[in-house]
C-alpha atoms as one frame of an Amber mdcrd trajectory, in Angstrom:
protein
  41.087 116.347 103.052  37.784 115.104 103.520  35.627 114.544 100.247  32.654
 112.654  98.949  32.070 111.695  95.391  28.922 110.152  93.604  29.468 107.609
  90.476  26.401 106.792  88.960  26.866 105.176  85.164  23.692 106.039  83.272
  24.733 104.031  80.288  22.738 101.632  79.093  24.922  98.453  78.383  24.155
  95.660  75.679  24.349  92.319  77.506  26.646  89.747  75.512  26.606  85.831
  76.658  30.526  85.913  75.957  33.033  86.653  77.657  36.598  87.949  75.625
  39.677  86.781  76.835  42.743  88.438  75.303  47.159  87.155  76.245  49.776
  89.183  76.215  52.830  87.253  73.680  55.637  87.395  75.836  58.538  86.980
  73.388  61.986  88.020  75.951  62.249  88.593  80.202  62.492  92.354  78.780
  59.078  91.840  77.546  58.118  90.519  80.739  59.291  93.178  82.738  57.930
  96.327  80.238  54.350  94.549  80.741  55.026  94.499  84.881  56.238  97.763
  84.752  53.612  99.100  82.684  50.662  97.456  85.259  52.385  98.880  88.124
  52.142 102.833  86.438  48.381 102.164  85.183  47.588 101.206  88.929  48.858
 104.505  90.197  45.979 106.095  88.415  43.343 102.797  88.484  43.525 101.882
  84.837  42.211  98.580  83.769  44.313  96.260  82.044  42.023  96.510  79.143
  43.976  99.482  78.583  47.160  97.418  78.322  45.935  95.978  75.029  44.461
  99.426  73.881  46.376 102.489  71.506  45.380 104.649  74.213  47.077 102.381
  76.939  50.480 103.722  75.975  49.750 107.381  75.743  48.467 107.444  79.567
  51.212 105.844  81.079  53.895 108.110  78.871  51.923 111.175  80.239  51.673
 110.076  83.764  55.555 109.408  83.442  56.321 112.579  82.688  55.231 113.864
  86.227  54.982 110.821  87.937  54.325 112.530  91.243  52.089 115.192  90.222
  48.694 114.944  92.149  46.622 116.984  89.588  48.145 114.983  86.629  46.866
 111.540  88.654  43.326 112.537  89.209  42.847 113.939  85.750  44.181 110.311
  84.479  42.113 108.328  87.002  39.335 109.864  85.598  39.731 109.888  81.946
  41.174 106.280  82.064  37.769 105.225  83.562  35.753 106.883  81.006  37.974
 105.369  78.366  37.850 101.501  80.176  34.985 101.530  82.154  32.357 104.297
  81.166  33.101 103.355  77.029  34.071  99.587  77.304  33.334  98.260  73.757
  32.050 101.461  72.031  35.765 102.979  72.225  37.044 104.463  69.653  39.974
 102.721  67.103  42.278 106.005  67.297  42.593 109.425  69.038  41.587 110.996
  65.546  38.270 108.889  65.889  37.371 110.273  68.799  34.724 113.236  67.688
  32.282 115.854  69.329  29.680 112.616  70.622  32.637 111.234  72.469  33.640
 114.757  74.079  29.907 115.364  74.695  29.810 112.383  76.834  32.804 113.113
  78.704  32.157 116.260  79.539  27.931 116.105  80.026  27.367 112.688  81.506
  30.873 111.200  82.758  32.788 113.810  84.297  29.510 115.221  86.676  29.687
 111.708  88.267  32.674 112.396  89.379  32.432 115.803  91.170  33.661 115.539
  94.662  32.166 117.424  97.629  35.127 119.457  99.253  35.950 122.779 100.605
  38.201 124.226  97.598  35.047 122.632  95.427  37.742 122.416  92.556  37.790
 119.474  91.233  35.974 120.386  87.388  38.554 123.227  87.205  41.221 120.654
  87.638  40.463 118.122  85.411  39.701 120.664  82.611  42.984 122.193  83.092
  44.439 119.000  82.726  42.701 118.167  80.256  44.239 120.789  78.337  47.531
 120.368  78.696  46.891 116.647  77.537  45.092 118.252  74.351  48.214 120.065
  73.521  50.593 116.844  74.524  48.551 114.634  72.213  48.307 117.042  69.871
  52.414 117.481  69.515  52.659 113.425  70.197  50.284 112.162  67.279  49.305
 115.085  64.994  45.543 115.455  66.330  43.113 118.552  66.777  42.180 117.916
  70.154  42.773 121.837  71.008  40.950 122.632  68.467  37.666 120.077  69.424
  37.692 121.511  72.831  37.308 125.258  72.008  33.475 125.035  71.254  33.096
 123.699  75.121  33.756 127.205  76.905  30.048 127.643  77.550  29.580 124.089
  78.831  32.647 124.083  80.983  31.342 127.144  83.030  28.003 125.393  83.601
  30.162 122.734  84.817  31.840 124.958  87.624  28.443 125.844  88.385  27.130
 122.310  88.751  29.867 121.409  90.874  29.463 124.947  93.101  25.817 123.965
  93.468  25.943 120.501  94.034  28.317 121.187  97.238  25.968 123.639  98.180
  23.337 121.111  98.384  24.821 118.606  99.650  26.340 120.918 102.784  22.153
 121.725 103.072  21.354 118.381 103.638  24.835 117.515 105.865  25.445 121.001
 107.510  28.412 119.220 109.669  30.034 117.336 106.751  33.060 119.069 106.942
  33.195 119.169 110.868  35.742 116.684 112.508  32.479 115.323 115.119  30.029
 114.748 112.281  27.774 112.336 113.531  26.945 110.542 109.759  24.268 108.082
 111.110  22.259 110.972 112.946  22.143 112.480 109.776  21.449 109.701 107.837
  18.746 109.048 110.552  17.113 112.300 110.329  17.326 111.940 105.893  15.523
 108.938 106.439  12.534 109.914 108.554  11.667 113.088 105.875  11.225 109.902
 102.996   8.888 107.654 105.863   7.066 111.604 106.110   6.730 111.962 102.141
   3.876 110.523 100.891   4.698 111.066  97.149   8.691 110.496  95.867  10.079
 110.953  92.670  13.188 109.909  91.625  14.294 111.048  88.162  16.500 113.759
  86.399  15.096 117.428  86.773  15.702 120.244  85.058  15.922 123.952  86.654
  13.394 125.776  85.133  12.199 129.391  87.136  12.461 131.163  89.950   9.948
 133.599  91.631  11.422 134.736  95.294  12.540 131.065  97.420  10.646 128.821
  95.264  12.457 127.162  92.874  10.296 125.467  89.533  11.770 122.174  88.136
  10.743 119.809  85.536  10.822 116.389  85.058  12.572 115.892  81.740  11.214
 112.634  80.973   7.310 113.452  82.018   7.596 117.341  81.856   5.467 117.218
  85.074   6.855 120.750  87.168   7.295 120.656  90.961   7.931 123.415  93.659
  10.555 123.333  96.491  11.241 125.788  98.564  14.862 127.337 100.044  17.332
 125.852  97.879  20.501 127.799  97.837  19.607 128.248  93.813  19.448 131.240
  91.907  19.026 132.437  88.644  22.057 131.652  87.659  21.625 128.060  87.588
  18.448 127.622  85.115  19.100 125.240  82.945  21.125 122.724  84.836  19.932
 119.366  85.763  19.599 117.515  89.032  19.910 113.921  89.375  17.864 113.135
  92.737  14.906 112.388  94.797  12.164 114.574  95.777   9.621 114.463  98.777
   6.076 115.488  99.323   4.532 115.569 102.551   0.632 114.958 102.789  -1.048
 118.340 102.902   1.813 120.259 101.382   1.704 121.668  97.987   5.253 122.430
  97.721   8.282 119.707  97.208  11.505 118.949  99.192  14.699 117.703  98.079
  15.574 114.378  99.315  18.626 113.265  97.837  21.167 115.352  95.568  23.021
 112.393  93.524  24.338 114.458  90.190  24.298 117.862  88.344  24.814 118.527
  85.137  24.875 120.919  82.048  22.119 121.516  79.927  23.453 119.993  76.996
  23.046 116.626  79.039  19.608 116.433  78.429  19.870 114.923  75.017  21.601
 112.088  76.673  19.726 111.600  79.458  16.476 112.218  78.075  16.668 108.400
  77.216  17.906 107.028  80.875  15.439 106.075  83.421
């Protein structure tokens, strides 16, 4: 199956001149052998070895052994495992019952949109939130938390999700009519992307914000400046105000009206808090 995902980190990190080196005590061979066999499950779903040393470490690999085979179950962990050891790093929580509505928020706004994939069934969001679920519940029995219970405010979000992901493929298949064609000829179309930015002579790049429609022209705004632009035919409708594009944006000397360059990310509305303060 033929997909194509975008993974752009918006998090700003603090630099640190040291480096932290942590060793594993090996005490027995048995020792040994749980730490090799524990490295070999993590890599089935890319988890860092960070996680190793980690309380949440554990609780992935016992849930990825339960269905060790099961596709779904893999790319929900290879994507909550890198928001947990890549996306968090040092600003991880000590405990599952530490983890509260900002580190949900940030999961589901600004993490999980990165890693929409551009396919056919355009399914991924509805995949990972399912599994997500049934990990709720699993932690939940395993070590007494509320995760059911922190998820339920997130209905309205999760929808705009689905939407974000249905519109970003739509985009994307805009731009790259013949993605999904076994002949698709990447470099003319990379080619022809190319010459439209050499055309523009204005380009911003920046977060924008889906704002009005009136007939095929589509308002959106800037969230950092507030300045509005115009594009015409974008397979948008009214249905998507409020969500926000991650991209680039073209004008053409003499035009008055916009063009979408590059479609990088989408995301819910409740986003914009958090990216409100990333350039």
């Amino acid at each position: 199956m033929k997909n194509f995902s975008f993974h752009t980190n918006h998090r700003q990190r603090a630099k640190s001149p040291e480096t932290t080196f942590k060793l594993i005590p090996l005490t027995s061979t048995q020792s040994r052998s749980e730490i090799l066999k524990k490295i070999e499950i993590s890599s089935q779903f890319n988890m860092r070895y960070r996680g190793l040393f980690e309380y949440y470490g554990d609780d992935l690999i016992a849930y990825k052994k339960e269905k060790p085979t099961d596709f779904f179950r893999n790319e929900f962990l290879r994507t909550f495992s890198s928001y947990l050891t890549d996306y968090l790093e040092d600003n991880m929580p000590t405990s599952w019952n530490k983890c509260k509505k900002s580190f949900i928020d940030l999961l589901l706004y600004i993490h999980l949109p990165n890693t929409i994939k551009i396919s056919k069934e355009s399914n991924s969001i509805q995949h990972f939130i399912s599994e997500f679920r049934k990990f709720s519940i699993w932690l939940d029995h395993k070590e007494n938390t509320t995760w059911t219970k922190l998820l339920a405010p997130y209905e309205e979000s999760i929808n705009e999700l689905l939407l974000c992901e249905e519109l970003l493929n739509s985009l994307y298949l805009q731009m790259y009519p013949q993605f999904f064609e076994s002949n698709w000829d990447y470099e003319k179309d990379l080619t022809r992307v190319s010459q439209i930015f050499e055309k523009c002579k204005d380009i911003e790049d920046s977060f924008f914000q889906i704002i009005n429609m009136e007939g095929n022209t589509v308002f959106l705004s800037n969230i950092h400046t507030n300045k509005q632009f115009q594009i015409n035919n974008l397979p948008i409708t009214k249905r998507f105000l409020g969500i926000i594009l991650h991209g680039s944006i073209g004008r053409i000397e003499g035009n008055t009206t916009w063009s979408l360059l590059l479609a990088a990310g989408l995301y819910p509305k409740k986003a914009k808090r958090y990216l409100s303060y990333m350039e």
